[in-house]
N, C-alpha and C positions, 0 to 999 in steps of 0.2 A: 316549960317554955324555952331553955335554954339549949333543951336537946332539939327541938323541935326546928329554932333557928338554927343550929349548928347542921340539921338535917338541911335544911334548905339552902345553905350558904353551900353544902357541898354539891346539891344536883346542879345550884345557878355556876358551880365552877366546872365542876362536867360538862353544862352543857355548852359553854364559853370555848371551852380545850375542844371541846368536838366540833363545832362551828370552824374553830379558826384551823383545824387539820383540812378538814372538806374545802377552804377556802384556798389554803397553800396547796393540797392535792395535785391540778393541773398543772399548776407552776412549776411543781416537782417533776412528774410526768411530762412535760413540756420538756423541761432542759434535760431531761433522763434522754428520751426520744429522739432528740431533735441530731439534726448533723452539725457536730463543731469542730473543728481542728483540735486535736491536742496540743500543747504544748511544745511540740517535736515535730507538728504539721501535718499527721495522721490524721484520721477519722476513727471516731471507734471501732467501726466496723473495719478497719485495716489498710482503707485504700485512700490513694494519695488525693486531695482536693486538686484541680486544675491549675494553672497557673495562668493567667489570661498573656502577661508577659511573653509568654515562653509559646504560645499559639501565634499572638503578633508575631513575634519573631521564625518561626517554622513559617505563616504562609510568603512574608517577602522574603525571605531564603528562599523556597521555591519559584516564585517572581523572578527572580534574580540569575536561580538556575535555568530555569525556561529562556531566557531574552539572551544569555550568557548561551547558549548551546545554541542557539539563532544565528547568532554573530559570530560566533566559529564556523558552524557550518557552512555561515556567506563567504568568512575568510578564504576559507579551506577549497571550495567552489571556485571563487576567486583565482586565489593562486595557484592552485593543483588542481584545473579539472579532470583532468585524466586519470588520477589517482582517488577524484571523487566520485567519478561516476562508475569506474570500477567497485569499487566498495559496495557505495550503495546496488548497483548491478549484485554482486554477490550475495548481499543481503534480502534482495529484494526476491534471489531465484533460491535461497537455502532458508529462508526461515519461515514461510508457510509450510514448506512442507514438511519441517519440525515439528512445527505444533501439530500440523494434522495426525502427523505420527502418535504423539499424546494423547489426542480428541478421539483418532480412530475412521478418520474419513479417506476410506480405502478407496475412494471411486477418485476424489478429487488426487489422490497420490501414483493412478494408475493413468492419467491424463498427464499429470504433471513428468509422471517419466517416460512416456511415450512422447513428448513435446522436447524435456529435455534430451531423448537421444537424438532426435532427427538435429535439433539446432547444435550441438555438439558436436555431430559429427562435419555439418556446413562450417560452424566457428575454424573447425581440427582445415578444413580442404580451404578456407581464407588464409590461416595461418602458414601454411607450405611456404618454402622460398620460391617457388616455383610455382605458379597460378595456371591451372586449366584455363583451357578455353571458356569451358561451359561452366566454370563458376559464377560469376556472377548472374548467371540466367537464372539458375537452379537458387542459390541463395534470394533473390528477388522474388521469383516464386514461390520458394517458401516462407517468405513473411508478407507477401502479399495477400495470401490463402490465410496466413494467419490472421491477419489485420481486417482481413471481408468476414470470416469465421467468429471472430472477437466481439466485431461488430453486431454482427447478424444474431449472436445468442445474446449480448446485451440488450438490445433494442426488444428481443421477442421477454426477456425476461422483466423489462420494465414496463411493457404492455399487460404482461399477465398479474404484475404488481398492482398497476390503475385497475384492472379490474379485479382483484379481489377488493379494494379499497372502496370502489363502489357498488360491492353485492355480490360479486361471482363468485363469493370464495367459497361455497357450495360445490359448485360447477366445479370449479378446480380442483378440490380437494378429490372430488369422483373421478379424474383424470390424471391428476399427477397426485404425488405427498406433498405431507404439507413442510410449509418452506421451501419449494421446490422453483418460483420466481427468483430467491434471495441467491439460490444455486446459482443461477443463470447470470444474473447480475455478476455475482464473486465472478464467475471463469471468464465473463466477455471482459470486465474491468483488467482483473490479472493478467490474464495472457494479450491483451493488448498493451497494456502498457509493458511486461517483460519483453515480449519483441520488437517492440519501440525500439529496445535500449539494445537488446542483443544487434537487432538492425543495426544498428550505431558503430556497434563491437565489430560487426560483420566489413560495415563499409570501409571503418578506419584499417582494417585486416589487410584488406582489397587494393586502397588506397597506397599503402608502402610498399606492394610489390608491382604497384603498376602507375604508371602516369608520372608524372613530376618528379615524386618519391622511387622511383623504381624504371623497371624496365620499359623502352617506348614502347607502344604499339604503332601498329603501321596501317594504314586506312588505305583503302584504293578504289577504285568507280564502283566495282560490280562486287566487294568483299568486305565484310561487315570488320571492323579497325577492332573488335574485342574476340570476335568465336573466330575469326575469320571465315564463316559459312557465305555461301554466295547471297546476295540482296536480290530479292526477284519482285520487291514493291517497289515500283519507284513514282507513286501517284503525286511525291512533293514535287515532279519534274515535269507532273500533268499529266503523265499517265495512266489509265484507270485501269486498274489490275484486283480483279476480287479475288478472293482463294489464298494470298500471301499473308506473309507476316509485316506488320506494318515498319514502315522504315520511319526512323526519323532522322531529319536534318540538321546537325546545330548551326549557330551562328560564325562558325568557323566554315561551314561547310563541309564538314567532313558529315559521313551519315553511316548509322547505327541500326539493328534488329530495335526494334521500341522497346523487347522483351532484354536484350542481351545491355542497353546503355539505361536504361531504369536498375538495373541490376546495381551498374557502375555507379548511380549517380543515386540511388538507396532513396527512391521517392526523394529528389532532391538537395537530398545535403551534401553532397560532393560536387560541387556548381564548378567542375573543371573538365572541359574535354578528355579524353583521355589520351589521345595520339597528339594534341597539341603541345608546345614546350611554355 
């Protein structure tokens, strides 16, 4: 009888010790498994936990640098445009064609230097101290051509955009490659807006060696005050002449080729006669 409970006092403690192992099991597993910091701020697995602090603080630092780099850039605009728009002008005409050099987009880099010789060399014949006649025709005409060109492949490539976006992209794909709208959009976007700005460069060129800043010009009845070529329109004085080149009159009265004082006056932005003091 005595072995018999001593036999049963030891299975009921067996089976007590094995219960309460299975019961602690998960809990061990649990905390084995689980992610905790060490001691030292590691994870067991070696990598550092986040720090929520330290993300606060990176995204208003950024905030901070963004609205900070806003307000310099107004300053700087501000008080030194000529040295802003230069800049960015330089920026805006050398750093596509960096990266495309990286990327490998050989068509967009042979566009880009076929455009930057011709306007390089108009910039080089603005800069002289000594202004051709036919400068400013030729410079007006060529960012004229540029700005109709610009135009005319944006426009066709944001049409060809609406219609892949409502089905055609089918149709397209069997006519051009694809991405071939996004192309369109990039060159009419970029080269108008860089001759915008080269325009600018061109006019302000133009500007110090002629009129005000510079040498006068001399205007007369029948001789154009910038090419000095003869005027053979003169329909502002009533007479209807088809075949010529169109003349225009300013409010000084003095009158200009429409092609040779558009030159001068760079679509606008140089709003001063040129033979006037």
């Amino acid at each position: 009888m005595a072995s018999n409970a001593t036999a049963s006092g030891l299975v009921s403690h067996a089976m007590a010790q094995n219960s309460s192992d299975h019961g602690a099991g998960p809990g061990i597993s649990h905390h084995h498994h689980g992610i905790h910091p060490g001691q030292n701020g590691v994870n067991p697995d070696g990598t550092v936990p986040p720090n929520p602090a330290l993300a606060v603080l990176l995204v208003y630092g950024i905030l901070f640098l963004m609205v900070g780099a806003q307000a310099a850039l107004f300053l700087w605009r501000k008080k030194h445009q000529r040295s802003y728009d230069l800049v960015t002008l330089i920026g805006l005409w050398l750093m596509p064609p960096m990266l495309c050099v990286q990327l490998k987009f050989w068509r967009f880099l042979v566009v880009w230097l076929l455009y930057s010789t011709v306007t390089a060399y108009l910039l080089s014949l603005c800069a002289r101290p000594r202004l051709e006649l036919s400068t400013p025709r030729r410079v007006y005409s060529w960012f004229l051509g540029v700005y109709k060109a610009s135009k005319l492949i944006g426009v066709v490539g944001y049409i060809m955009l609406l219609m892949e976006m409502l089905g055609g992209s089918v149709l397209l794909r069997l006519l051009f490659p694809q991405g071939f709208c996004i192309d369109l959009i990039w060159y009419g976007v970029y080269f108008g807006v860089l001759g915008r700005d080269c325009a600018e460069v061109a006019s302000d060129r133009m500007a110090s060696s002629m009129g005000f800043q510079g040498r006068q010009l001399v205007s007369t009845v029948n001789n154009c005050g910038i090419c000095n070529n003869e005027l053979k329109d003169f329909s502002h004085l009533g007479d209807q002449q088809d075949g010529n080149e169109r003349v225009l009159q300013l409010s000084c009265k003095h009158c200009f080729h429409d092609q040779c004082v558009r030159g001068w006056t760079m679509v606008g932005k140089k709003d001063t006669c040129p033979c006037c003091k």
